[in-house]
Residue frames relative to the residue before (quaternion, step in Angstrom):
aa qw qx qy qz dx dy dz
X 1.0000 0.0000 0.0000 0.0000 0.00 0.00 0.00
X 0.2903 -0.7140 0.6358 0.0413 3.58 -1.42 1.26
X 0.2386 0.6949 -0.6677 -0.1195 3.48 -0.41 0.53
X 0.3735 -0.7385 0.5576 -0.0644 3.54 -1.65 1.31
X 0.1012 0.6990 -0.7072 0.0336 3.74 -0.84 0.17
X 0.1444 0.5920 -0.7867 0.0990 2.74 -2.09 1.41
X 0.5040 -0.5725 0.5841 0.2775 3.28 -1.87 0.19
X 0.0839 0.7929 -0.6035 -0.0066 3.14 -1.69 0.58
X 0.7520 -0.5859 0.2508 0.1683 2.89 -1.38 0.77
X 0.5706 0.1746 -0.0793 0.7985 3.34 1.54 -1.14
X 0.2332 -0.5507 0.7687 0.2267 3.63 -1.75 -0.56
X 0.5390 0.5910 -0.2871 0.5271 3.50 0.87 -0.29
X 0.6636 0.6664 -0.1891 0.2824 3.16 0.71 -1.65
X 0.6224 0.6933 -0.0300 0.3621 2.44 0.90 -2.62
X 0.8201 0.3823 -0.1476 0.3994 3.18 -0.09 -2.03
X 0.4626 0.6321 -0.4225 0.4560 4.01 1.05 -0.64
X 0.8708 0.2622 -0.1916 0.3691 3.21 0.59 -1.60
X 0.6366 0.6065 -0.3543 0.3184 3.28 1.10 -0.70
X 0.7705 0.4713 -0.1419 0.4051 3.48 1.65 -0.05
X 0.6502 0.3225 -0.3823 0.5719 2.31 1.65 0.35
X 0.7537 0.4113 -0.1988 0.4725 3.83 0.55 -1.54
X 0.6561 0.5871 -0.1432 0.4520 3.58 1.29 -0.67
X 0.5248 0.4323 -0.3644 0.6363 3.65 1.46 -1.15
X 0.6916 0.4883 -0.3977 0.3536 4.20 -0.14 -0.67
X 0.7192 0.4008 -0.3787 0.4228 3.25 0.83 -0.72
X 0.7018 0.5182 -0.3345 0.3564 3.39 0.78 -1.08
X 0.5915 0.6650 -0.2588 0.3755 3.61 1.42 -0.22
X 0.6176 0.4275 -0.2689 0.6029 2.55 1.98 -0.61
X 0.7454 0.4207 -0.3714 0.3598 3.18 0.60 0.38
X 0.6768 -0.4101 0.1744 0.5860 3.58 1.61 0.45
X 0.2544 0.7088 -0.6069 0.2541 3.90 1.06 -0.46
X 0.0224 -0.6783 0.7329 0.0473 3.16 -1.60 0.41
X 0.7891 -0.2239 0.1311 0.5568 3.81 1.04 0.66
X 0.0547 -0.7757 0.6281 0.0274 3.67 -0.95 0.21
X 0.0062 0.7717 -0.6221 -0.1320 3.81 -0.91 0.76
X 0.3288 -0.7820 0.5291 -0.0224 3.42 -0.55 1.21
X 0.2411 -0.8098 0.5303 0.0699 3.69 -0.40 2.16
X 0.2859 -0.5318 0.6634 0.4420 3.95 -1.18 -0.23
X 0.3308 -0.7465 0.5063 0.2775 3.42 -1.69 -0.03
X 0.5649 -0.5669 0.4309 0.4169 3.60 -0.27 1.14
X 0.7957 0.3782 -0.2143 0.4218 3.86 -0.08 -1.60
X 0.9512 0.0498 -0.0326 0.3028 3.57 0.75 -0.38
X 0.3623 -0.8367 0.2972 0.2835 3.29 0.74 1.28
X 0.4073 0.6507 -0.3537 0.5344 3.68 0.87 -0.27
X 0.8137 0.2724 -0.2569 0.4446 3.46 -0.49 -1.66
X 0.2428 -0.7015 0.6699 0.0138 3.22 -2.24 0.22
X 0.1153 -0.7513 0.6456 0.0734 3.66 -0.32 0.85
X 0.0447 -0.7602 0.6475 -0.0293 3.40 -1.07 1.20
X 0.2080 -0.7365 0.6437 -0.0070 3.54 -0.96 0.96
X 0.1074 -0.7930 0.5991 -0.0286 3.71 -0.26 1.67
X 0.3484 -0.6248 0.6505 0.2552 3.29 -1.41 0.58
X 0.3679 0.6529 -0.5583 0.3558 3.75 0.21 0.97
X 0.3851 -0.6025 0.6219 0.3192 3.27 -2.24 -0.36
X 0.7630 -0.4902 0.2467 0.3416 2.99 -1.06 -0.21
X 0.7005 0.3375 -0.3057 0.5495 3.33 1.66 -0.53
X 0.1622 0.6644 -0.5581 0.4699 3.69 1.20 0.83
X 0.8155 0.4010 -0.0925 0.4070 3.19 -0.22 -2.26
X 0.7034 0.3647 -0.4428 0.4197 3.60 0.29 -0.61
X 0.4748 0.7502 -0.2181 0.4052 3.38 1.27 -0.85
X 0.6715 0.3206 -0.1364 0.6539 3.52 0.84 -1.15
X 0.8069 0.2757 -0.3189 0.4138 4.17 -0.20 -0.35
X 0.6809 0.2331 -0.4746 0.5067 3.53 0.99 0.34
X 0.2031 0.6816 -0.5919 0.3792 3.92 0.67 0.94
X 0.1837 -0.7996 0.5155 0.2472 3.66 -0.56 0.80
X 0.5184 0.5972 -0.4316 0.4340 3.41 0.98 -0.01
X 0.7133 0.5246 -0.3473 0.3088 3.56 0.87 -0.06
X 0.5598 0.5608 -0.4270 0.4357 3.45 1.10 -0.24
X 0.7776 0.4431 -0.3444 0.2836 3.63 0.68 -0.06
X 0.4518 0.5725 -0.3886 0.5632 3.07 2.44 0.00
X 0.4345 0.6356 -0.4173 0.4828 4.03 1.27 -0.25
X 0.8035 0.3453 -0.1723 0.4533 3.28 0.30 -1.36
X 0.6082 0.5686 -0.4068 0.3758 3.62 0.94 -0.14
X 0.6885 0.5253 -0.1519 0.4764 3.01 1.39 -1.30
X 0.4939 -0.7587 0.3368 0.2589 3.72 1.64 0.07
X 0.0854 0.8436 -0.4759 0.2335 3.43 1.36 1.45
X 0.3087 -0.6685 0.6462 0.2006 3.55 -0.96 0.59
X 0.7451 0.1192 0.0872 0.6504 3.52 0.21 -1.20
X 0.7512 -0.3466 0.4743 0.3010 3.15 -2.17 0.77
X 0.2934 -0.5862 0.6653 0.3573 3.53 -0.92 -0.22
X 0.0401 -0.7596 0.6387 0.1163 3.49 -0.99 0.97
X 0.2980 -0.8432 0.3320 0.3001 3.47 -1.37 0.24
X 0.5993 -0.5963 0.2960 0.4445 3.70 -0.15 1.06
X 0.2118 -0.7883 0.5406 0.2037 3.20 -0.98 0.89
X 0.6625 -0.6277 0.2950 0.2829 2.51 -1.95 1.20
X 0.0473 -0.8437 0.4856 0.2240 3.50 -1.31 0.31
X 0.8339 -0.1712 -0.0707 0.5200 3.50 1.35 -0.58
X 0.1602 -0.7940 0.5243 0.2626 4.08 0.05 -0.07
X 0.3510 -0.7487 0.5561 0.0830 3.37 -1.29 0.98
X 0.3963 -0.5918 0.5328 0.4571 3.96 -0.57 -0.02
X 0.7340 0.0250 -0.0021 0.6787 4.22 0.81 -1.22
């Protein structure tokens, strides 16, 4: 699991593309699904929680075809992923 946050311009916008021109790419890159939070503090940001690994995800942001599906979809910032800090069993 990848969880991710970026800003965007529309939320509307986003979600159009990110389900459609975005779900293909990340599939091609191993995705197995992605649920996608609003933030409370900042209408802009997005928390996204990928069913991927890590060599999925690095895979998919150094793809050069992907910064222009970013910019369609009306990114502010890079998606970054949250770093890791600890994992529980419960």
């Amino acid at each position: 699991m990848i969880l991710a946050t970026t800003k965007v311009e529309d939320f509307d916008r986003f979600l159009k593309v990110f389900s459609t021109t975005s779900a293909v790419k990340r599939k091609q890159h191993g995705s197995k699904g992605a649920t996608v939070f609003r933030d409370p503090a900042e209408a802009d940001r997005l928390w996204v929680l990928f069913d991927w690994d890590e060599k999925g995800w690095q895979s998919f942001v150094s793809d050069p075809e992907v910064p222009p599906i970013m910019k369609e979809a009306g990114h502010k910032t890079k998606p970054q992923a949250a770093p890791f800090a600890v994992h529980y069993s419960a």
